[in-house]
MMTF fields as JSON, N, C-alpha, C and O atoms, coordinates in Angstrom:
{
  "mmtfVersion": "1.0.0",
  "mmtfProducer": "UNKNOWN",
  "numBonds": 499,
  "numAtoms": 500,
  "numGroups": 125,
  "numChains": 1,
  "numModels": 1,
  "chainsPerModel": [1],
  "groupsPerChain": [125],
  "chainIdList": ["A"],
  "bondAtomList": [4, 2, 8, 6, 12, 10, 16, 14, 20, 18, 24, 22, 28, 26, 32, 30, 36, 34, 40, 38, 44, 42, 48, 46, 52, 50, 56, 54, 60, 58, 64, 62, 68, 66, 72, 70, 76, 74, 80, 78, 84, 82, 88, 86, 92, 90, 96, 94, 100, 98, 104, 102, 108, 106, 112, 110, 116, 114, 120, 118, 124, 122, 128, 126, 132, 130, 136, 134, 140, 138, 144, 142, 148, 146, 152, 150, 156, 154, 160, 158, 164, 162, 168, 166, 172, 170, 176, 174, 180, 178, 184, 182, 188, 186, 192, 190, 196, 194, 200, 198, 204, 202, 208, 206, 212, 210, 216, 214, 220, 218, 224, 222, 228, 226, 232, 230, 236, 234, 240, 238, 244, 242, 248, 246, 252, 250, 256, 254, 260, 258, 264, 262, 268, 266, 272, 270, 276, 274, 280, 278, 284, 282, 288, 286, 292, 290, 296, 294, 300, 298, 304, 302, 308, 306, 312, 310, 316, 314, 320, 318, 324, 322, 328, 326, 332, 330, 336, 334, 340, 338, 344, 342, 348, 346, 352, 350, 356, 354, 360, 358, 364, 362, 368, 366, 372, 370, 376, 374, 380, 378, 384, 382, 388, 386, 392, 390, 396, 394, 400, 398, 404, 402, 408, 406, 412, 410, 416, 414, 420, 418, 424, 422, 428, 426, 432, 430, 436, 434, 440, 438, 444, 442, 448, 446, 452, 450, 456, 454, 460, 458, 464, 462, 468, 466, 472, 470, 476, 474, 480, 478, 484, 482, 488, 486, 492, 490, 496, 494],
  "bondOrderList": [1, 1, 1, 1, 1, 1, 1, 1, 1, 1, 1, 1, 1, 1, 1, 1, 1, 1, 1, 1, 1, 1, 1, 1, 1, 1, 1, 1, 1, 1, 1, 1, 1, 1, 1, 1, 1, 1, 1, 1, 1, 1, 1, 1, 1, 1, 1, 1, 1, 1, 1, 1, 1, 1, 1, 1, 1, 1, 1, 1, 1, 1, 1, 1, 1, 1, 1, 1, 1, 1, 1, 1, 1, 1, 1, 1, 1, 1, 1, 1, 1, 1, 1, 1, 1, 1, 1, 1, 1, 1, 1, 1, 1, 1, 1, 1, 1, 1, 1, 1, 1, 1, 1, 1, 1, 1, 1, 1, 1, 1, 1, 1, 1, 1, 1, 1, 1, 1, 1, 1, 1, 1, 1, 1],
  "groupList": [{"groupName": "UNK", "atomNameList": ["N", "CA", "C", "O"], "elementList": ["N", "C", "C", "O"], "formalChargeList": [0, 0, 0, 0], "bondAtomList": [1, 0, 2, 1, 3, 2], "bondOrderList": [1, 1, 2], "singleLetterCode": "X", "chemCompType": "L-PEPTIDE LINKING"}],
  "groupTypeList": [0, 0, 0, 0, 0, 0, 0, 0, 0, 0, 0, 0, 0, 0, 0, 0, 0, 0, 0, 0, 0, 0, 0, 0, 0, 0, 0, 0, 0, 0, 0, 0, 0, 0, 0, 0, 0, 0, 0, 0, 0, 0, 0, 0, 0, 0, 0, 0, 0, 0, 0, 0, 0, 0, 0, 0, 0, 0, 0, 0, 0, 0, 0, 0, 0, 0, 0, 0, 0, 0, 0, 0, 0, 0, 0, 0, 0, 0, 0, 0, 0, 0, 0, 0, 0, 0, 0, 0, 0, 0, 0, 0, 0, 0, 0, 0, 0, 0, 0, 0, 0, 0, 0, 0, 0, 0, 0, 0, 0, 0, 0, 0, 0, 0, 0, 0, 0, 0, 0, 0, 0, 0, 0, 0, 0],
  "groupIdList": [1, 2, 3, 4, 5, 6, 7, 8, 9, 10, 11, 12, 13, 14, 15, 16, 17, 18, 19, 20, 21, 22, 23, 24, 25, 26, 27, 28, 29, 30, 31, 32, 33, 34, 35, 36, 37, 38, 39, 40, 41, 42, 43, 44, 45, 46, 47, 48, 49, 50, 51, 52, 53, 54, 55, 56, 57, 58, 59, 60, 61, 62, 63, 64, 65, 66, 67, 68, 69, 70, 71, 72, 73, 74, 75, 76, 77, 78, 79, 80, 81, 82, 83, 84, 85, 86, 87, 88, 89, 90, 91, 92, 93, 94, 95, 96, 97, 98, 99, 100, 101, 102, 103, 104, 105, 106, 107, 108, 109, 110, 111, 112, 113, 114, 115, 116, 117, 118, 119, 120, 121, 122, 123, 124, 125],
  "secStructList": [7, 7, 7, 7, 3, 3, 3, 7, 7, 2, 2, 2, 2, 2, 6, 6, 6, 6, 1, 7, 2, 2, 2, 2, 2, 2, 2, 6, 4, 4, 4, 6, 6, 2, 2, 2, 2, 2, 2, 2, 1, 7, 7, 1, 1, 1, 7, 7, 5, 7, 7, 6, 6, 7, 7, 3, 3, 3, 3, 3, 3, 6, 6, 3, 3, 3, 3, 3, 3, 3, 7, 1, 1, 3, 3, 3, 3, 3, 3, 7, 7, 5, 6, 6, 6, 1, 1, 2, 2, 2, 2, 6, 6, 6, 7, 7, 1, 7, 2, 2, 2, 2, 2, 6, 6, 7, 6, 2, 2, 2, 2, 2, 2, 2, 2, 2, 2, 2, 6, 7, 7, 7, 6, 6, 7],
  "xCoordList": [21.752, 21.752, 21.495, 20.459, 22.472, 22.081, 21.214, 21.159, 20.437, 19.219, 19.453, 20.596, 18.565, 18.841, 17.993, 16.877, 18.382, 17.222, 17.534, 18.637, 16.498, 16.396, 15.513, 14.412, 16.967, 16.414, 16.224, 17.006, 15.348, 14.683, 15.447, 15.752, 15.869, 16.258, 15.193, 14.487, 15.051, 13.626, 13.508, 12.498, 14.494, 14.147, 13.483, 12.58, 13.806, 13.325, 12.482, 11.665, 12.101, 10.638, 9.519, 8.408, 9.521, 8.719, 8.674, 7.788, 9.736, 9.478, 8.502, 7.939, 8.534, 7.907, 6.266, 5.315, 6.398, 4.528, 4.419, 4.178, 4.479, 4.033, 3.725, 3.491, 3.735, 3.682, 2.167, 1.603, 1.538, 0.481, 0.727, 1.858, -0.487, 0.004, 0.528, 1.49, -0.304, 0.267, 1.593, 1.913, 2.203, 3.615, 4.282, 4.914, 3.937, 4.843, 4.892, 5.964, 3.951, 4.52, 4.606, 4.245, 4.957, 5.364, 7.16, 7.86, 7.956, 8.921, 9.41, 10.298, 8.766, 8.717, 8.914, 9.816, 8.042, 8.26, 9.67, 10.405, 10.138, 11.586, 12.878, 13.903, 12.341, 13.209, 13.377, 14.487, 12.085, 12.443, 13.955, 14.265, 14.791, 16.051, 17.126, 18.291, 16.793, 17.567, 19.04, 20.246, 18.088, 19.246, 20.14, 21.29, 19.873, 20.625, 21.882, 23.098, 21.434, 22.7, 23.567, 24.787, 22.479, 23.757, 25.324, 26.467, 23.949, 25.109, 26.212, 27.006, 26.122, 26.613, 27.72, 28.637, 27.171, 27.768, 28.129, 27.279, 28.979, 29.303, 28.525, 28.953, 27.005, 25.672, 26.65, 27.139, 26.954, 27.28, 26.118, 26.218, 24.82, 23.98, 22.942, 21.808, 24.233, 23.306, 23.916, 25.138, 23.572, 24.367, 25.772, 25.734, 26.204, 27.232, 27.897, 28.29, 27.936, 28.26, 29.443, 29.079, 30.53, 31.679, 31.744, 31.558, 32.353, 32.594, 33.684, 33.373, 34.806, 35.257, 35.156, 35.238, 34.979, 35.347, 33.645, 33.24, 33.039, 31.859, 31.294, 31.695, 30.154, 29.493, 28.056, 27.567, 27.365, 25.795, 25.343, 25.668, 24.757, 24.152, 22.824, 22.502, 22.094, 21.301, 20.437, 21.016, 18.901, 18.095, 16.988, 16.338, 16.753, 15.304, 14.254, 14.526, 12.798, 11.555, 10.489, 10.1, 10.258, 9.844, 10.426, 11.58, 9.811, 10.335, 10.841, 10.775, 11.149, 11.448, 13.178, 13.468, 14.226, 15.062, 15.963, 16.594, 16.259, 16.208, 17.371, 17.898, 18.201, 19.783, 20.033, 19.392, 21.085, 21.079, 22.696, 23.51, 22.891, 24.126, 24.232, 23.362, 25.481, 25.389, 25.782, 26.813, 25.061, 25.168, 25.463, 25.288, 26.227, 26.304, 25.228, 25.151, 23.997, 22.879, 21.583, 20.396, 22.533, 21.618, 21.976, 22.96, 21.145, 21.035, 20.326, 19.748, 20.616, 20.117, 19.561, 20.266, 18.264, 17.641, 17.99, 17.953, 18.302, 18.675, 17.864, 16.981, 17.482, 16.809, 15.903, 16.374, 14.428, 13.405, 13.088, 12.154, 13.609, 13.701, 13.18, 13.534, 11.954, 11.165, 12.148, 12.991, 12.241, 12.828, 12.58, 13.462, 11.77, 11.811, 12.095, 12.194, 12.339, 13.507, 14.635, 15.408, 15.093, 16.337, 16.889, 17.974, 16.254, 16.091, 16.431, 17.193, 15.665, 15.589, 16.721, 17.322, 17.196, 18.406, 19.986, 20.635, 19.968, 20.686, 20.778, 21.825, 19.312, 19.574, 19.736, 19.841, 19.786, 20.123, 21.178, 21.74, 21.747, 23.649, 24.091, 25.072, 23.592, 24.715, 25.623, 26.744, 24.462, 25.69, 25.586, 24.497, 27.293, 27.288, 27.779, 28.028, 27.757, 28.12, 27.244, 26.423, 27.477, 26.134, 25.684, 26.544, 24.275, 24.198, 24.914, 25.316, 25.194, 26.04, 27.265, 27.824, 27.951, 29.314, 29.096, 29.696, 28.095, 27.692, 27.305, 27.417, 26.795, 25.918, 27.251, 27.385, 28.0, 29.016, 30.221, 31.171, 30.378, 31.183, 30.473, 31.081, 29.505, 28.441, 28.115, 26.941, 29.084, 28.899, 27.708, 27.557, 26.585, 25.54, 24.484, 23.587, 25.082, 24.011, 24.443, 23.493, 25.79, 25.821, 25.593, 25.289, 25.615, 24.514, 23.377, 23.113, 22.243, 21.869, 21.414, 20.295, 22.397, 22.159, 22.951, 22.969, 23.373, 23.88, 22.663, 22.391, 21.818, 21.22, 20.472, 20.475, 19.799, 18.784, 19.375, 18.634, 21.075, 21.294, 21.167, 20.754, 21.415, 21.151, 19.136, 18.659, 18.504, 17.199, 16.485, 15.272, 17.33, 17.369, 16.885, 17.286, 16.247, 15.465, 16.134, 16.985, 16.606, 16.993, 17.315, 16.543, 19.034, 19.331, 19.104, 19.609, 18.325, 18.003, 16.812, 16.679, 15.611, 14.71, 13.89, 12.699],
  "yCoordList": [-104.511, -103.672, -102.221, -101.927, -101.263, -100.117, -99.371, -99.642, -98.274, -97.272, -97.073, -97.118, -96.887, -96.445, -95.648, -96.101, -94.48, -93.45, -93.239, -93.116, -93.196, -92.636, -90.422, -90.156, -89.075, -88.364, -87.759, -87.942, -87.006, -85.967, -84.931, -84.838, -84.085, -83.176, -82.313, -82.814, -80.513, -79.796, -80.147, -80.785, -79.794, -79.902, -80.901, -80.679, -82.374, -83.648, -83.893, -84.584, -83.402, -83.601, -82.689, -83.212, -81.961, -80.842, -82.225, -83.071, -82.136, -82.663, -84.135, -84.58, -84.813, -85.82, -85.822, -86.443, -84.811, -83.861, -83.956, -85.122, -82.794, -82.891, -83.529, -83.145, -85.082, -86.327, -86.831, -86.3, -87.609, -88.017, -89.061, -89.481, -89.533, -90.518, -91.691, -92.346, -91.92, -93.435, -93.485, -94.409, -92.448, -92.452, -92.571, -93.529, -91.189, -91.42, -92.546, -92.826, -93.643, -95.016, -95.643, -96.747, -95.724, -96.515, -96.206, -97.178, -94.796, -94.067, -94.939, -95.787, -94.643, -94.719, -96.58, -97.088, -97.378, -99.369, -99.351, -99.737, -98.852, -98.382, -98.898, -99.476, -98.415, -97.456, -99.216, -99.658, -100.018, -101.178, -101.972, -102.063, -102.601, -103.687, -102.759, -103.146, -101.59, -100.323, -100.135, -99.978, -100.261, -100.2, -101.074, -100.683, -102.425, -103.251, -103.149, -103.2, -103.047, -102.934, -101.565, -101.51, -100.347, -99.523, -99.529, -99.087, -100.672, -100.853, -102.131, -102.48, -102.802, -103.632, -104.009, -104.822, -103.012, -103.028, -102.137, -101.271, -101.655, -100.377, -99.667, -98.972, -100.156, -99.562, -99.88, -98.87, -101.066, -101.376, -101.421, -101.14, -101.916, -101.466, -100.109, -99.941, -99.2, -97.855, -96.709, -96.728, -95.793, -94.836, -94.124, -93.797, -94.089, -93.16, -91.796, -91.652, -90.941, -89.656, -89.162, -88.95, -89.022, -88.365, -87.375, -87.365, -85.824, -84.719, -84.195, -84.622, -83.479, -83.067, -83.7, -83.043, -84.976, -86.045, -86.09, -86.8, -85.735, -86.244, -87.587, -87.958, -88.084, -89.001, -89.633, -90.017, -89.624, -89.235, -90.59, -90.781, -91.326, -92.494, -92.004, -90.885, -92.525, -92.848, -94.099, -95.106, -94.083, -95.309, -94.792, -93.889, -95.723, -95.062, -96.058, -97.209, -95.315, -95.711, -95.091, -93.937, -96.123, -95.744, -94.621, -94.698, -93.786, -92.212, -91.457, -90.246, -91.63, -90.892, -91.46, -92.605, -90.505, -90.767, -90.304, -89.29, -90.866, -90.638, -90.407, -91.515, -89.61, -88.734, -88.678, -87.892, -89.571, -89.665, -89.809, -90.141, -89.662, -90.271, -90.822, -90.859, -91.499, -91.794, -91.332, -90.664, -91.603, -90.84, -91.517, -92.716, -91.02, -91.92, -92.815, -94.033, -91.405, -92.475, -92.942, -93.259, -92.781, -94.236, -93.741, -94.239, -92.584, -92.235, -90.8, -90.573, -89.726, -88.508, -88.354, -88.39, -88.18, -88.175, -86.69, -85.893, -86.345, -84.299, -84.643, -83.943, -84.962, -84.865, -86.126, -87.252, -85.899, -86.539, -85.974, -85.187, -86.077, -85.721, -86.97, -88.141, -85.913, -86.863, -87.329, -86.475, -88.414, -88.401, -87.301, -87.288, -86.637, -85.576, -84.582, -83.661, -84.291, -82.93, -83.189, -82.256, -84.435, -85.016, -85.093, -85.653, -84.588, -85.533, -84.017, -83.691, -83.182, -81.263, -80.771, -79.896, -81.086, -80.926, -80.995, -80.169, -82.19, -83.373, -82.579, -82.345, -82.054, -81.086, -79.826, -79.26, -79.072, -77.454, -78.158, -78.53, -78.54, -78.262, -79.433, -80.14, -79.549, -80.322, -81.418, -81.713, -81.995, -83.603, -84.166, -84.456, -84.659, -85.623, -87.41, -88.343, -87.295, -88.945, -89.505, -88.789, -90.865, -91.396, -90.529, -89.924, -90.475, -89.586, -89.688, -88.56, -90.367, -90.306, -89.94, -89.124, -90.175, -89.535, -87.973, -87.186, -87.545, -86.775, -85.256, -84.031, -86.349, -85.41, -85.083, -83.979, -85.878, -85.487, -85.061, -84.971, -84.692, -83.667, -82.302, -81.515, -82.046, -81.368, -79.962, -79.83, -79.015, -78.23, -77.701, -77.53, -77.366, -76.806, -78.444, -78.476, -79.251, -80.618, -80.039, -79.897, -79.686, -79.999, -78.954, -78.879, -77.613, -76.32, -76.883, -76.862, -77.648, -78.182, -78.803, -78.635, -79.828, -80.89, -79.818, -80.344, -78.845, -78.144, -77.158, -77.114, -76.312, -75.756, -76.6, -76.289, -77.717, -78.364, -78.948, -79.261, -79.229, -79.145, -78.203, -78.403, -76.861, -75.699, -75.467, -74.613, -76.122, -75.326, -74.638, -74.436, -74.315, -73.237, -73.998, -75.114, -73.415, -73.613, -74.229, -73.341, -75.056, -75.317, -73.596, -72.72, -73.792, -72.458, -72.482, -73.272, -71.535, -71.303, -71.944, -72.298, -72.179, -73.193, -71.385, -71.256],
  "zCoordList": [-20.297, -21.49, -21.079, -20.483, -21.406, -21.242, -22.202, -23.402, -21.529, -22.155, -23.598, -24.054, -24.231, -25.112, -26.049, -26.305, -26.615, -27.195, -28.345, -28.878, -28.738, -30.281, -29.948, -29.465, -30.632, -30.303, -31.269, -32.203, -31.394, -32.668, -32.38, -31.191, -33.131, -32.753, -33.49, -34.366, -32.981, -33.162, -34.668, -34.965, -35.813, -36.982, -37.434, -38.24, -36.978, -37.729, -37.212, -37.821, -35.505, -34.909, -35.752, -35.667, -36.223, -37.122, -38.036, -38.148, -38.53, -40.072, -40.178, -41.178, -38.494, -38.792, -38.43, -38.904, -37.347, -37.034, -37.879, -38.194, -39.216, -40.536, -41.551, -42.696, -40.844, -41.823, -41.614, -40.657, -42.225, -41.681, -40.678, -40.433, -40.019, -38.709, -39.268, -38.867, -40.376, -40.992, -41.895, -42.643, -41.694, -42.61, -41.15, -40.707, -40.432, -38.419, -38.096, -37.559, -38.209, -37.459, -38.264, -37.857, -39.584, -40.769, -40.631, -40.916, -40.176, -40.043, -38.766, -38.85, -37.662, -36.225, -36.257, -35.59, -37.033, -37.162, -37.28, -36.371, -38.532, -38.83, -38.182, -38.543, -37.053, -35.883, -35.117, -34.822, -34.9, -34.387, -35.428, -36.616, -33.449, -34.095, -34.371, -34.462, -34.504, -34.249, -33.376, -33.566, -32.344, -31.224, -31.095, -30.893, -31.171, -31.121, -32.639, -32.454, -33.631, -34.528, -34.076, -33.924, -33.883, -33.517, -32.386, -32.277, -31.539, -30.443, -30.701, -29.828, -32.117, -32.496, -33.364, -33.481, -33.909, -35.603, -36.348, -36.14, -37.259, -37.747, -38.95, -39.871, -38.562, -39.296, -40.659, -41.164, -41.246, -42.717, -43.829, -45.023, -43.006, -44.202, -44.625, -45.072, -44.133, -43.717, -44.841, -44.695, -45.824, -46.376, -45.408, -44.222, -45.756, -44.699, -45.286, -46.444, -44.374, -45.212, -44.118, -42.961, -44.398, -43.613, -44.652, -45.869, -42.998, -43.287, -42.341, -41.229, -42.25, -41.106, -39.632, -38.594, -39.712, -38.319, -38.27, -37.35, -38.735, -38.368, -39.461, -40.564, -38.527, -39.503, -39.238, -38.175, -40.924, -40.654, -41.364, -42.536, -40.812, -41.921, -42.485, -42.085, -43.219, -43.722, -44.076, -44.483, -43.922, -44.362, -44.646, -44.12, -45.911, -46.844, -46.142, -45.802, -45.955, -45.627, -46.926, -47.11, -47.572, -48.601, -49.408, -49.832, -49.587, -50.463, -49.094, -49.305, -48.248, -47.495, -47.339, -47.688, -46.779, -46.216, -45.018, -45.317, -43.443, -42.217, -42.128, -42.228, -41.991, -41.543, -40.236, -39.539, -39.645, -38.133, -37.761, -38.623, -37.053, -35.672, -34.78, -33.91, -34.716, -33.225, -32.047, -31.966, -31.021, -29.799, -28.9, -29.119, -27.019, -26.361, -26.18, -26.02, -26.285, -25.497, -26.728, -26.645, -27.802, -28.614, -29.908, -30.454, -30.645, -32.034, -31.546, -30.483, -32.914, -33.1, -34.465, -35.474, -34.471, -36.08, -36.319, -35.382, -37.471, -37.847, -38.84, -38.342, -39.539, -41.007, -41.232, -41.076, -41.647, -42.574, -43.543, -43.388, -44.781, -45.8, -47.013, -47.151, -47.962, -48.726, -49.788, -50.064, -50.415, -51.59, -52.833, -53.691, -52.954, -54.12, -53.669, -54.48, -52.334, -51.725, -51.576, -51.362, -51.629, -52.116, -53.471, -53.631, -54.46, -55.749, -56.229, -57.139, -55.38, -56.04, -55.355, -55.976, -54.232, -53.573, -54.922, -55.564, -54.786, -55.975, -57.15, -57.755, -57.537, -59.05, -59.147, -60.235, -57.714, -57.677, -57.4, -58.43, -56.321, -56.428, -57.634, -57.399, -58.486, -59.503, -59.511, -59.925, -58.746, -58.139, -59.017, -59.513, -59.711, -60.491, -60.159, -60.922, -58.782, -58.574, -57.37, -56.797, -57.017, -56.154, -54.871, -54.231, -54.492, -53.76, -52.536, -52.251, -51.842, -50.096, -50.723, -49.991, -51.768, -51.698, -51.803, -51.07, -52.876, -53.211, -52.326, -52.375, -51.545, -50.308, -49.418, -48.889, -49.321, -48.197, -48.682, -47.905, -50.225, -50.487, -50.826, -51.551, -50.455, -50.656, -49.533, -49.186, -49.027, -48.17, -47.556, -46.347, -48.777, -48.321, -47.35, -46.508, -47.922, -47.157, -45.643, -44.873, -45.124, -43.981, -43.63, -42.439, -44.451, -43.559, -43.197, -41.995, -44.316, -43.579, -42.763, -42.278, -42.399, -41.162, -39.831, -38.718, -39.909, -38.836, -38.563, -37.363, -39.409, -39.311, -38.306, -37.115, -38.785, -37.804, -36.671, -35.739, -36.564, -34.918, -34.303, -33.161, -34.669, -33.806, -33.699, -32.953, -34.322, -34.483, -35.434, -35.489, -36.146, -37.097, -38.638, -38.969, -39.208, -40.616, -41.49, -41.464, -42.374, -43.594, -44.585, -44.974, -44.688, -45.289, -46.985, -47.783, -47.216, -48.431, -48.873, -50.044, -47.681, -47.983, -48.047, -48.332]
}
């Protein structure tokens, strides 16, 4: 079986410091059985959001929800995002249909999930 990583990228590593410890390894349990479906399966029970050839799943941990990809060498988390910054997201841009379709016809979502691949802050936060 080859390596396999699960990587934070700077934005979602912040976002998960900022959690208390018992939400981080409540997030982090999660993450177990992981690897094996990604390397398995076409993450079917995962939100999915296509944009311009890209593609971002999603899975809720409690009120929280984890925005990731896949990578050669396993998965890339870009976003930990609470459910009520999702919910305020959802009601400034005016989404009127389920959220993953929503989100991924949704330009500013992927400012940003791009913002936090480069490093860079959430635009308009």
């Amino acid at each position: 079986m080859r390596p396999f990583q699960i990587i934070f990228n700077p934005t979602s590593a912040a976002e998960l410091s900022r959690m208390p410890k018992e939400l981080q390894l409540e997030i982090l349990g999660n993450f177990r059985g992981l690897p094996q479906e990604v390397m398995s399966t076409d993450l079917e029970r995962f939100g999915k959001l296509k944009r311009a050839g890209k593609t971002l799943h999603r899975f809720r941990v409690g009120d929280y929800r984890v925005y990731f990809e896949k990578h050669e060498l396993g998965l890339v988390v870009h976003r930990i995002l609470g459910k009520n910054s999702l919910k305020d997201f959802q009601f400034r841009s005016s989404l009127p249909m389920a959220e993953d379709e929503a989100l991924a016809e949704n330009p500013r979502f992927w400012e940003m999930i791009e913002a936090a691949r480069s490093g860079g802050s959430r635009p308009g936060a």
